[in-house]
DRENPA-3360 file (N, C-alpha, C; in nm, 2 decimals, always signed):
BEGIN
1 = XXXXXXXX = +10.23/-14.75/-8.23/+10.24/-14.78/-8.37/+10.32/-14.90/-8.40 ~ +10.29/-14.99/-8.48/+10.34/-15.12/-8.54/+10.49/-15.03/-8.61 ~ +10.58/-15.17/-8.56/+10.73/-15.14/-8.60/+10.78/-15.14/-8.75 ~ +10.86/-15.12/-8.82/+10.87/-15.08/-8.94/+10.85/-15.29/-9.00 ~ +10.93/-15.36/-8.91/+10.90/-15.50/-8.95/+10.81/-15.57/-8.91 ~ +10.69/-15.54/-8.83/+10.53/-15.57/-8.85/+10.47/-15.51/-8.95 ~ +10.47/-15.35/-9.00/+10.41/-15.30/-9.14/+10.44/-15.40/-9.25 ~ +10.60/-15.42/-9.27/+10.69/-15.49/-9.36/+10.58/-15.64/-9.41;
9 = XXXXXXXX = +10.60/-15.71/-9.26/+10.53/-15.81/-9.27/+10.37/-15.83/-9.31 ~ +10.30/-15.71/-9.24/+10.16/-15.68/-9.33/+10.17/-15.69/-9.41 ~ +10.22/-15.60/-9.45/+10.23/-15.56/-9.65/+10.24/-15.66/-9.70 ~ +10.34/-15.76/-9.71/+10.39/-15.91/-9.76/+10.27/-15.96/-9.77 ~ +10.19/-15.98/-9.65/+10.08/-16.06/-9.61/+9.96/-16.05/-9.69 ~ +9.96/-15.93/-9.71/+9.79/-15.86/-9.80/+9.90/-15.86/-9.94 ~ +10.00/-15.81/-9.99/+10.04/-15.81/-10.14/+10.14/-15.87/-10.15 ~ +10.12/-16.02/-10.17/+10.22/-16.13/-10.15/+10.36/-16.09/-10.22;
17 = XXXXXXXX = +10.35/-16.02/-10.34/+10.46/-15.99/-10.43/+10.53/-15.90/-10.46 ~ +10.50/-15.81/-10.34/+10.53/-15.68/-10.29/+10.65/-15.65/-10.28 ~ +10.75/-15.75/-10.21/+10.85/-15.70/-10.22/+10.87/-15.58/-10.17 ~ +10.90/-15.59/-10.04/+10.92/-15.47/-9.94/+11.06/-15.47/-9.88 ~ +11.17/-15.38/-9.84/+11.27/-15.39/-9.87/+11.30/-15.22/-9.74 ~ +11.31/-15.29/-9.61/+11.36/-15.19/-9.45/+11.48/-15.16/-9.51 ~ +11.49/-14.99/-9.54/+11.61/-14.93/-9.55/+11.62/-14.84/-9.42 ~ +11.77/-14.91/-9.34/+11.76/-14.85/-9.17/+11.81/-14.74/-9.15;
25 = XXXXXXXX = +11.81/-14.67/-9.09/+11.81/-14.51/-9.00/+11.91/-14.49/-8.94 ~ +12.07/-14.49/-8.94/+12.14/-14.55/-8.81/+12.17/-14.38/-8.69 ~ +12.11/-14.32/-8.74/+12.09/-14.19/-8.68/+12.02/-14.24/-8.51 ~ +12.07/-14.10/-8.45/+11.96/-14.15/-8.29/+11.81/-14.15/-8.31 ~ +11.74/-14.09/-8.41/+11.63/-14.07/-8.44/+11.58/-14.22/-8.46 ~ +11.67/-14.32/-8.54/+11.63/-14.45/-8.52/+11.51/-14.49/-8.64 ~ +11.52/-14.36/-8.75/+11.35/-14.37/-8.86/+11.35/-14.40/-8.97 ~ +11.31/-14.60/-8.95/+11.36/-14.68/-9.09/+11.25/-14.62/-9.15;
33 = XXXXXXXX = +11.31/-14.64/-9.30/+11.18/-14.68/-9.39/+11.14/-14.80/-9.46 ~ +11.11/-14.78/-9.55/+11.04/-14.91/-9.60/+11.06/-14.85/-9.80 ~ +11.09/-14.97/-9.80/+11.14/-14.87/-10.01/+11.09/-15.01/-10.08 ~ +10.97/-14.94/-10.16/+10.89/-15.06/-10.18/+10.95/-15.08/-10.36 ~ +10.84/-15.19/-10.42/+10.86/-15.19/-10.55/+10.80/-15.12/-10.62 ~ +10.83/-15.06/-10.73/+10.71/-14.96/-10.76/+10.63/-15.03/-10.86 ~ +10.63/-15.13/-10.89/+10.54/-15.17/-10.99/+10.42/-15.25/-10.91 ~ +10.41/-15.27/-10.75/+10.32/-15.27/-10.72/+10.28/-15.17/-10.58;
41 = XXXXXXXX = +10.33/-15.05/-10.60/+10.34/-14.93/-10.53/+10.18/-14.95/-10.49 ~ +10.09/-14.93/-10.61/+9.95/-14.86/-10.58/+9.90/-14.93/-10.47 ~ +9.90/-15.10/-10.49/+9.85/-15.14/-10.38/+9.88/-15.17/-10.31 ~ +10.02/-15.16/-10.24/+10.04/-15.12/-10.11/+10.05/-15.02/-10.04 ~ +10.00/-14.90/-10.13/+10.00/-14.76/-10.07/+9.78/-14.77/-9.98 ~ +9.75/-14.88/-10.15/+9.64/-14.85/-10.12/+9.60/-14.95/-9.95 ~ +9.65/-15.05/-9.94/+9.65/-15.14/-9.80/+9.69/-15.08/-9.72 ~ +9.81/-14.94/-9.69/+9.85/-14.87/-9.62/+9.76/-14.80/-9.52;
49 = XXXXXXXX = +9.68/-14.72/-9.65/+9.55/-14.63/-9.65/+9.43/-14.71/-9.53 ~ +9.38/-14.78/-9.64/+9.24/-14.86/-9.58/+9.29/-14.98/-9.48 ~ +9.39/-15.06/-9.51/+9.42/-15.13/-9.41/+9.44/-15.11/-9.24 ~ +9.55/-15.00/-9.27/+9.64/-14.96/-9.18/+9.62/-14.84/-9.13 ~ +9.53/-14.77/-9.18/+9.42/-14.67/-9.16/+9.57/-14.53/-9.15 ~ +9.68/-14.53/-9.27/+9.74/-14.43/-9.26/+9.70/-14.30/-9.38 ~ +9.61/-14.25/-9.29/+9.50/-14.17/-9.39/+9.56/-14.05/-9.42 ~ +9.66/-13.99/-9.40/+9.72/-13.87/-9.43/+9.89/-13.83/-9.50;
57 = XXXXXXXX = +9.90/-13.78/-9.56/+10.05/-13.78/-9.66/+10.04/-13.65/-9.63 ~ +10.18/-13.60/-9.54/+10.19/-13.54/-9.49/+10.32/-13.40/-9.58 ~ +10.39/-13.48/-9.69/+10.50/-13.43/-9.74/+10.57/-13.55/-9.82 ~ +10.57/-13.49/-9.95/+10.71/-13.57/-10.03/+10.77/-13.49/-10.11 ~ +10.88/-13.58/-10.09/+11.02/-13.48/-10.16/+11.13/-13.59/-10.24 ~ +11.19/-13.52/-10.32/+11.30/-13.60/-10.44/+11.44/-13.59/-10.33 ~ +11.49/-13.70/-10.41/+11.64/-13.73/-10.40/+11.69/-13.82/-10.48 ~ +11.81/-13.71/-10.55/+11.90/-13.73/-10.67/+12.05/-13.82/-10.61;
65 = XXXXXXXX = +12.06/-13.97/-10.63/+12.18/-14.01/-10.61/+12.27/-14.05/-10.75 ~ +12.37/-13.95/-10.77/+12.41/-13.94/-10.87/+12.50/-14.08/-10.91 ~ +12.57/-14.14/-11.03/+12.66/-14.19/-11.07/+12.77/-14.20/-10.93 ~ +12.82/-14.38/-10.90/+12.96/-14.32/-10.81/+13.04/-14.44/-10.79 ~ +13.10/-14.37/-10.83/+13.27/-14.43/-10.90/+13.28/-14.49/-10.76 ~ +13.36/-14.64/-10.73/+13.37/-14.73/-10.63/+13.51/-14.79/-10.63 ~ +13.60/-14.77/-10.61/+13.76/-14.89/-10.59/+13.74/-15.00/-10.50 ~ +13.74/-15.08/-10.53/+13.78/-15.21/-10.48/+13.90/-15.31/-10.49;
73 = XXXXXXXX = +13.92/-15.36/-10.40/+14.04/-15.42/-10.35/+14.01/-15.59/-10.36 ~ +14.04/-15.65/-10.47/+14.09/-15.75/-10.51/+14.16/-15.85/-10.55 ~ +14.20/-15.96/-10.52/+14.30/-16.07/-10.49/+14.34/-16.11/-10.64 ~ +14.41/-16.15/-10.73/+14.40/-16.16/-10.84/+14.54/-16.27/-10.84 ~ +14.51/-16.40/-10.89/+14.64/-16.48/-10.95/+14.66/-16.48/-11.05 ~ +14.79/-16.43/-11.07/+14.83/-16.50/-11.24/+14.97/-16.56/-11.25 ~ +15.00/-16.59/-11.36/+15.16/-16.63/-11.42/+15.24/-16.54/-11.41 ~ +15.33/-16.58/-11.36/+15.48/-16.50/-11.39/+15.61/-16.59/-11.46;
81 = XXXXXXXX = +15.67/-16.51/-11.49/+15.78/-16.60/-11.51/+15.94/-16.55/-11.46 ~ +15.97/-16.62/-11.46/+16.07/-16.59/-11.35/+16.20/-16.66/-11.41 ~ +16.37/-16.61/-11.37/+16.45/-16.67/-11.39/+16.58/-16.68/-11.31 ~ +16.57/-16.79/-11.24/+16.65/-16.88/-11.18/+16.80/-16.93/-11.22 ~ +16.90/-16.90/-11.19/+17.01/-16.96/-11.25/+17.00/-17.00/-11.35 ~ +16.95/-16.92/-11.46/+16.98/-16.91/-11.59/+16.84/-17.02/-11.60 ~ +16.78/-17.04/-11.58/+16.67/-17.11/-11.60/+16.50/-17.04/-11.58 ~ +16.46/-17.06/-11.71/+16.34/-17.00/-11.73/+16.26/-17.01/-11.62;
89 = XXXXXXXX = +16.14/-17.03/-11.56/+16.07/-17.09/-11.47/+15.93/-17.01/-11.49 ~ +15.80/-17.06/-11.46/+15.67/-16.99/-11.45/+15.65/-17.08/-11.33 ~ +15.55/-16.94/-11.27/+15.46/-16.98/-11.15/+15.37/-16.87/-11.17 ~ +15.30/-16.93/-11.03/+15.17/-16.81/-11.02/+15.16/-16.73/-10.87 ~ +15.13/-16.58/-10.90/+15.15/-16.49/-10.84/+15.02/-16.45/-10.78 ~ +15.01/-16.43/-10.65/+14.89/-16.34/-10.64/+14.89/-16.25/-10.56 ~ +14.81/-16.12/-10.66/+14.85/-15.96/-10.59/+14.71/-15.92/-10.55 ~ +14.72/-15.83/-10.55/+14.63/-15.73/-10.52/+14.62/-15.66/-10.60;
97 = XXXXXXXX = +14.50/-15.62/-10.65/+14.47/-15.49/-10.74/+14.38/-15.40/-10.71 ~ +14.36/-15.26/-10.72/+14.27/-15.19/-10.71/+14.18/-15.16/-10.85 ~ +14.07/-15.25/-10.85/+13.94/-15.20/-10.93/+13.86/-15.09/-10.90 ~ +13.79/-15.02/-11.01/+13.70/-14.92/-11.04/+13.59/-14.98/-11.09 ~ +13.46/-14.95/-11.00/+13.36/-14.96/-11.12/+13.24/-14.83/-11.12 ~ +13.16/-14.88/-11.14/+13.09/-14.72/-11.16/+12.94/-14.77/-11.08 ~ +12.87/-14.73/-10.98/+12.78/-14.78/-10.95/+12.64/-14.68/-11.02 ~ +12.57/-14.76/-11.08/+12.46/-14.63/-11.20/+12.36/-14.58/-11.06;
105 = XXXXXXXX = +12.37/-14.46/-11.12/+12.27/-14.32/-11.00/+12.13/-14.37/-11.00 ~ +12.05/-14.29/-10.94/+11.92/-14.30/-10.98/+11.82/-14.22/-10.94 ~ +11.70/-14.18/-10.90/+11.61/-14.08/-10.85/+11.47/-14.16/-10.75 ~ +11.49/-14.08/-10.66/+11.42/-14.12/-10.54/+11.31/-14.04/-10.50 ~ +11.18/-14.12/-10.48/+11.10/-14.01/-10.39/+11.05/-14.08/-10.24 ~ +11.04/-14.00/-10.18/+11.00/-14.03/-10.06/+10.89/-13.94/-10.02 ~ +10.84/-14.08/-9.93/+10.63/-13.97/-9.86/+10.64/-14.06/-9.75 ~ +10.63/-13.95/-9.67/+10.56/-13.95/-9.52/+10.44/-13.95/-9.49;
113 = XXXXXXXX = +10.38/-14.06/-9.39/+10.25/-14.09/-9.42/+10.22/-14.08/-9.23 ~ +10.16/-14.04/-9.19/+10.06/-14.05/-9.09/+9.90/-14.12/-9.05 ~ +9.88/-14.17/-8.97/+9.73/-14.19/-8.91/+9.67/-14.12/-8.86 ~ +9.57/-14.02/-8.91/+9.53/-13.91/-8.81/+9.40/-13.99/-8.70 ~ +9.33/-14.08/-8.76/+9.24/-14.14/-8.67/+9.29/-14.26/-8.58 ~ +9.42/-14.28/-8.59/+9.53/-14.34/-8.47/+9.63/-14.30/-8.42 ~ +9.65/-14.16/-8.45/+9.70/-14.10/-8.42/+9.90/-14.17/-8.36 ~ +9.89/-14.20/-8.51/+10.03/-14.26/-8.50/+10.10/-14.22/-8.66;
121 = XXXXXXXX = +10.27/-14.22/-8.63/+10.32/-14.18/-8.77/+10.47/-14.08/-8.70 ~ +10.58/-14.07/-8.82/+10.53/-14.13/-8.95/+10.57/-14.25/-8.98 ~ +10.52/-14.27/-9.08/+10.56/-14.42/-9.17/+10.68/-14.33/-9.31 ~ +10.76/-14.36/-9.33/+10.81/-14.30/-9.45/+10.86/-14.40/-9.57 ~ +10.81/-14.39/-9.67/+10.78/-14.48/-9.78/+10.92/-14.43/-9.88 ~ +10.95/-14.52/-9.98/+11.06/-14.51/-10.07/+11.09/-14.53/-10.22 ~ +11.06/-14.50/-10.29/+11.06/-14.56/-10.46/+11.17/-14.46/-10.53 ~ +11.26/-14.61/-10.62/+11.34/-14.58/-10.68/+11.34/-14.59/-10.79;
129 = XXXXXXXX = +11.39/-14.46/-10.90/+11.38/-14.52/-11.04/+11.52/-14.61/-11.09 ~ +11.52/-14.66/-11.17/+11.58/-14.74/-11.28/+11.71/-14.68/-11.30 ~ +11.71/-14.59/-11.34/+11.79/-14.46/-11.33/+11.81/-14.30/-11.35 ~ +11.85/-14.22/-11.38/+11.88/-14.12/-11.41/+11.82/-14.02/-11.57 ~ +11.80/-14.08/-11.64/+11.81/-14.08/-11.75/+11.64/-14.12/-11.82 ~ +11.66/-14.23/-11.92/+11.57/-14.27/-11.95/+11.46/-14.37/-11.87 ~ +11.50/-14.40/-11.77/+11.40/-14.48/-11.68/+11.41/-14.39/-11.58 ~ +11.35/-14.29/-11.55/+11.33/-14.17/-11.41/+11.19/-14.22/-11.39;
137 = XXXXXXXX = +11.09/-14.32/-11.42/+10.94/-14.30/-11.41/+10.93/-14.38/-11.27 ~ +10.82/-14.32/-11.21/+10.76/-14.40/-11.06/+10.60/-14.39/-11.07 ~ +10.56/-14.46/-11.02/+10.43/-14.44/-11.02/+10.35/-14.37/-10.93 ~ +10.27/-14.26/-10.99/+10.21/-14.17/-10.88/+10.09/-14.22/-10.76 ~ +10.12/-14.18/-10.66/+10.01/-14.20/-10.56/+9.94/-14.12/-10.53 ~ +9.87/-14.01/-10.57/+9.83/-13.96/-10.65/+9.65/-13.99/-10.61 ~ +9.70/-14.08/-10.63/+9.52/-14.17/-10.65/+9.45/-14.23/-10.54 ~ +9.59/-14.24/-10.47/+9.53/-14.29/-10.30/+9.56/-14.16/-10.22;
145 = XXXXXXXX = +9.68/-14.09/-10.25/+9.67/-13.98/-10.14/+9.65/-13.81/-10.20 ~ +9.53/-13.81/-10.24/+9.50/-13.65/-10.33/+9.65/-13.55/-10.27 ~ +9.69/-13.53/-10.17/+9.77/-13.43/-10.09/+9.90/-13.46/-10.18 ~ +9.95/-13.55/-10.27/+10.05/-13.62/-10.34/+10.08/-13.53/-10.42 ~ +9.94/-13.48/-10.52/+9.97/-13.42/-10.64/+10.06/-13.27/-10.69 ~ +10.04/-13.17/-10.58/+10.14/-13.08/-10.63/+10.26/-13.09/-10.59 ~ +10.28/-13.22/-10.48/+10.39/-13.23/-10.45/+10.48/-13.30/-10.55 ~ +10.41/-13.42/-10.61/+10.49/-13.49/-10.72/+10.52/-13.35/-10.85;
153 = XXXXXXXX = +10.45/-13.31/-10.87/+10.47/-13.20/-10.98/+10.60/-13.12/-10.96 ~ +10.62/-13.10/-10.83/+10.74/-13.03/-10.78/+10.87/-13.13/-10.78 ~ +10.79/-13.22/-10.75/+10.99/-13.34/-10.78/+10.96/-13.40/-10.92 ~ +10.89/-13.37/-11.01/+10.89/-13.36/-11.15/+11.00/-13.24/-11.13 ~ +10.95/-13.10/-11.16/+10.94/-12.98/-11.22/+11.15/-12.99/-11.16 ~ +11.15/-13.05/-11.04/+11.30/-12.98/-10.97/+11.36/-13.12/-11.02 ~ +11.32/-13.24/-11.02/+11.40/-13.38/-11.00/+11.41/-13.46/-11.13 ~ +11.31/-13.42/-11.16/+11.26/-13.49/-11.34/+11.20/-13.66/-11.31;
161 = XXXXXXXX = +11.16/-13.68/-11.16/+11.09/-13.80/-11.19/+10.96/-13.80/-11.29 ~ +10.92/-13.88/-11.39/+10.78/-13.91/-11.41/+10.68/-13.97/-11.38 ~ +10.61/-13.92/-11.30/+10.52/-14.00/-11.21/+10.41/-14.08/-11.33 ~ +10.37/-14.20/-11.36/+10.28/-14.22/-11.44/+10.17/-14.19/-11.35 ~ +10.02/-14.22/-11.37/+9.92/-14.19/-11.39/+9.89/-14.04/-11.25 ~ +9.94/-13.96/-11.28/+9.94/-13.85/-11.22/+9.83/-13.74/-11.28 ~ +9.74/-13.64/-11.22/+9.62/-13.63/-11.33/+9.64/-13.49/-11.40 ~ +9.81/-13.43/-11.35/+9.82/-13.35/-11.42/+9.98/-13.27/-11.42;
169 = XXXXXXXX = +10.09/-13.40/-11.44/+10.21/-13.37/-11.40/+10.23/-13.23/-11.50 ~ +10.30/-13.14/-11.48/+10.35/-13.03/-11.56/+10.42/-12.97/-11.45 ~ +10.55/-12.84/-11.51/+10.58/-12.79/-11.40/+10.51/-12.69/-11.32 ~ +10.61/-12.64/-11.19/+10.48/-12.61/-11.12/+10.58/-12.47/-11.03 ~ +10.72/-12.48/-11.01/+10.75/-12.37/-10.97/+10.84/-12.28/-11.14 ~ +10.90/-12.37/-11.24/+10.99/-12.36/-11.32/+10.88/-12.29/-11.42 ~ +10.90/-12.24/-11.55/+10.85/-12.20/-11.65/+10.84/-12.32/-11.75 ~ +10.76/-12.31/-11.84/+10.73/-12.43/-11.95/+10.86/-12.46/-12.03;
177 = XXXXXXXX = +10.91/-12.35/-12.08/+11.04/-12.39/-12.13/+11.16/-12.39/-12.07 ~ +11.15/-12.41/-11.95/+11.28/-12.38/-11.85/+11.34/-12.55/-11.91 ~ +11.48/-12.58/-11.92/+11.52/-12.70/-11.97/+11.62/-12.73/-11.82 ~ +11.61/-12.90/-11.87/+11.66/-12.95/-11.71/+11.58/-12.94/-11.57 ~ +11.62/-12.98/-11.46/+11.57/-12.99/-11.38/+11.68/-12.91/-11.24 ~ +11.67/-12.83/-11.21/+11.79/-12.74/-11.08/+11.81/-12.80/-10.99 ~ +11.73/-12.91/-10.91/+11.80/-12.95/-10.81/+11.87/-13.12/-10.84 ~ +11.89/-13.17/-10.95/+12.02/-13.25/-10.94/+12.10/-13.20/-10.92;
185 = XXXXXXXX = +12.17/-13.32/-10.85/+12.31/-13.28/-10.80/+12.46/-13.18/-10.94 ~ +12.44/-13.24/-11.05/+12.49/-13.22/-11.16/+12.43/-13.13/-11.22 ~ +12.36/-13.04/-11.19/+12.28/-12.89/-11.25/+12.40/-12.82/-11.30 ~ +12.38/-12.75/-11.38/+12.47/-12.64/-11.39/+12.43/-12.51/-11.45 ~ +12.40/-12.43/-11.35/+12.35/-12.30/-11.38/+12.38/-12.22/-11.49 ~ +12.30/-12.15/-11.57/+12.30/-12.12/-11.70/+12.38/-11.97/-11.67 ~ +12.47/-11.93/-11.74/+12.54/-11.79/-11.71/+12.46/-11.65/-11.78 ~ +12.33/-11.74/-11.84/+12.22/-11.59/-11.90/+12.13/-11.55/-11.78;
193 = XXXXXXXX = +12.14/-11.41/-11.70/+12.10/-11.37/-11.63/+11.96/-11.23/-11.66 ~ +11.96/-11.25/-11.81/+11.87/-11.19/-11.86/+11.75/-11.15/-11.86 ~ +11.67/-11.26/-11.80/+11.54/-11.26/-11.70/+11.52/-11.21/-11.60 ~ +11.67/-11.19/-11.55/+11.62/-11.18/-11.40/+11.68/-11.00/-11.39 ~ +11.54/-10.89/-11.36/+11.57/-10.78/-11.42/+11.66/-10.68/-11.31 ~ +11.71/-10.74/-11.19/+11.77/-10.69/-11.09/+11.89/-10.75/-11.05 ~ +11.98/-10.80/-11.18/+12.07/-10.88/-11.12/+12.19/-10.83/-11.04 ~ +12.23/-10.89/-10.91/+12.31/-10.81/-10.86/+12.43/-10.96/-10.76;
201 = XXXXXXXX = +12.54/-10.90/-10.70/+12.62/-10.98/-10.65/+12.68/-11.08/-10.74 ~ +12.68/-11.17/-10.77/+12.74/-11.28/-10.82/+12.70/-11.30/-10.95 ~ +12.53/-11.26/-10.94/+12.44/-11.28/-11.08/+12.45/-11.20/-11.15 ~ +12.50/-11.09/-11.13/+12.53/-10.92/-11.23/+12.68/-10.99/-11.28 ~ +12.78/-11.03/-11.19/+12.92/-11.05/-11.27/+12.89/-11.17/-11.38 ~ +12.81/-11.26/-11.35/+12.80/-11.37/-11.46/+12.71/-11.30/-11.55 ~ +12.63/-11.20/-11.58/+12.57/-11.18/-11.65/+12.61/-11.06/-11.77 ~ +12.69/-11.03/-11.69/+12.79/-10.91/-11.77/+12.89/-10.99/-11.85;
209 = XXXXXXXX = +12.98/-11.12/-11.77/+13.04/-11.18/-11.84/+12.97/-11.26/-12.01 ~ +12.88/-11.33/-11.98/+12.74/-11.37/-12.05/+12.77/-11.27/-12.18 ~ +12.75/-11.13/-12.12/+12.71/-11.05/-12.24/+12.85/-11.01/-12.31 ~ +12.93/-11.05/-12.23/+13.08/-10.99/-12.33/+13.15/-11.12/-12.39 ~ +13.12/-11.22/-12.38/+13.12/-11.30/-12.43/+13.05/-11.35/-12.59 ~ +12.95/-11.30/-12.55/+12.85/-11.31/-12.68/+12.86/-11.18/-12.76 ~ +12.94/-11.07/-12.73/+12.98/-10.98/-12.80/+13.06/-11.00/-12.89 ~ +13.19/-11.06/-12.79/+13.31/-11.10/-12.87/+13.26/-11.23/-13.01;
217 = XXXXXXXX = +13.18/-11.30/-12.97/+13.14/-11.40/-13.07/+13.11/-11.33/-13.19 ~ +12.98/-11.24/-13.12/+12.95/-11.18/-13.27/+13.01/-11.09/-13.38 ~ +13.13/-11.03/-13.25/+13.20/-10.96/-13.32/+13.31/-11.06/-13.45 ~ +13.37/-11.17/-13.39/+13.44/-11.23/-13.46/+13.34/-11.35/-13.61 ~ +13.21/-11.33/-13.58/+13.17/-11.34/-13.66/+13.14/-11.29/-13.79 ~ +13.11/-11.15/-13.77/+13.08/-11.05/-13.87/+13.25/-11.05/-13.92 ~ +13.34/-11.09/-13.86/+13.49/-11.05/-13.92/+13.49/-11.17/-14.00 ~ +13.44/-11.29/-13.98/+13.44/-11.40/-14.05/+13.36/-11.40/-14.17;
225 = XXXXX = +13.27/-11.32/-14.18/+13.16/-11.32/-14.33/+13.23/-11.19/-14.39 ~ +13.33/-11.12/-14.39/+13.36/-11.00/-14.41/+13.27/-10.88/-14.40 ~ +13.22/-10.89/-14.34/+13.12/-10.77/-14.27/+13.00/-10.75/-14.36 ~ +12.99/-10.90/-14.42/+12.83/-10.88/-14.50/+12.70/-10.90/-14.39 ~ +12.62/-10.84/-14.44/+12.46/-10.85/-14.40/+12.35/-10.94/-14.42;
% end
C-alpha cells in the first residue's frame, strides 16, 4: 500500500486544490490520516474510489472536540515608573504574563476506507466542521460510498453533524423528537426517566427525584394562584 504521503501527493496531483492536510499517529500503531477539505471532499473521495481503487468503507464514526481554554506564557514590555532619591524616573519593564484564550471546538467525522481488489487498507479519511454550533455541516459521501449512509445518520442522530447531500439524513437510533444529540461531550442527561418503564439503580433515584421535584413545583403553584382552577 502507497504511504499516507504518496496518497497525499496523488490527491494534490488529480485535485490540485484539494488541500490535503497528514494528521500523524504518534501511537506504535503508526496510522496517519489524511483530513481533507471538505468543500472539495466529493472529489477526492471520488479519485480515492476510481483512482486508487479504495472500493470499500468499511466504518465511520463522529468525534466531538469541545471548546478549550489554553494559558499561554508571554513576554510583555511596558513602563514603570520608579523613584530614585526622590526622583521620579520611568523605564520599561518586561514580565511575563499568563494569557487565556479559548480555542473554538468543532465536530469531526472519520471513514476508513479499504481496497478489496488490492487488497490493501486502511486509508482513514478526516473532515472537520467550522464548529460546534451553527456551522456542524460536512459533506456526505454518501454518493461515492452507498455503505456511508446509515452510518452518517448515526453521527447525525448522536453528533449533530449535517451531512449535505445525504439521501435521507434523519435520526436513526434516537426518536424524532428526542432534542440534542447524547454523545457530545457536554450532553447532559435529562433527569425525566418516564419512558423508560423499568427504571432501576441510578435511573429510579433520578426519576423519583424528577417526580418530587415537580410535585413540590406544583404544589407551590396552586399556593400561588390561591388554590384556583
Amino acid at each position: 500500500m502507497k504511504t499516507v504521503e504518496e496518497i497525499k501527493a496523488a490527491i494534490e496531483a488529480a485535485v490540485p486544490d484539494a488541500r490535503v492536510e497528514i494528521v500523524a499517529n504518534p501511537s506504535v500503531s503508526g496510522q496517519h490520516s489524511l483530513r481533507l477539505t471538505p468543500s472539495r471532499a466529493i472529489e477526492v473521495a471520488t479519485f480515492l474510489r476510481d483512482g486508487l481503487k479504495f472500493d470499500y468503507l468499511s466504518n465511520v464514526t463522529g468525534v466531538d472536540w469541545p471548546d478549550k481554554e489554553i494559558a499561554e506564557k508571554v513576554k510583555v514590555t511596558r513602563e514603570v515608573t520608579k523613584v530614585e532619591d526622590g526622583v521620579e524616573q520611568t523605564a520599561q519593564e518586561t514580565v511575563e504574563e499568563t494569557r487565556k484564550r479559548v480555542e473554538p471546538g468543532c465536530l469531526e467525522a472519520v471513514y476508513h476506507l479499504y481496497s478489496m481488489s488490492l487488497k490493501q487498507g486502511p486509508l482513514v479519511l478526516r473532515m472537520r466542521t467550522l464548529n460546534r454550533t451553527d456551522q456542524a455541516e460536512l459533506p456526505s459521501l454518501t454518493p461515492v460510498w452507498r455503505s456511508a449512509e446509515f452510518q452518517e445518520r448515526e453521527i447525525w442522530d448522536l453528533y449533530g453533524i449535517v451531512f449535505s447531500g445525504h439521501p435521507d439524513l434523519r435520526r436513526l437510533l434516537m426518536w424524532d423528537g428526542f432534542k440534542d444529540h447524547p454523545m457530545r461531550r457536554d450532553y447532559v442527561e435529562p433527569d425525566d426517566f418516564e419512558y423508560e418503564p423499568t427504571a432501576h439503580d441510578d435511573v429510579l433515584k433520578r426519576a423519583e427525584a424528577h417526580r418530587a421535584a415537580h410535585a413540590t413545583a406544583g404544589a407551590a403553584g396552586h399556593e400561588a394562584t390561591g388554590g384556583e382552577q
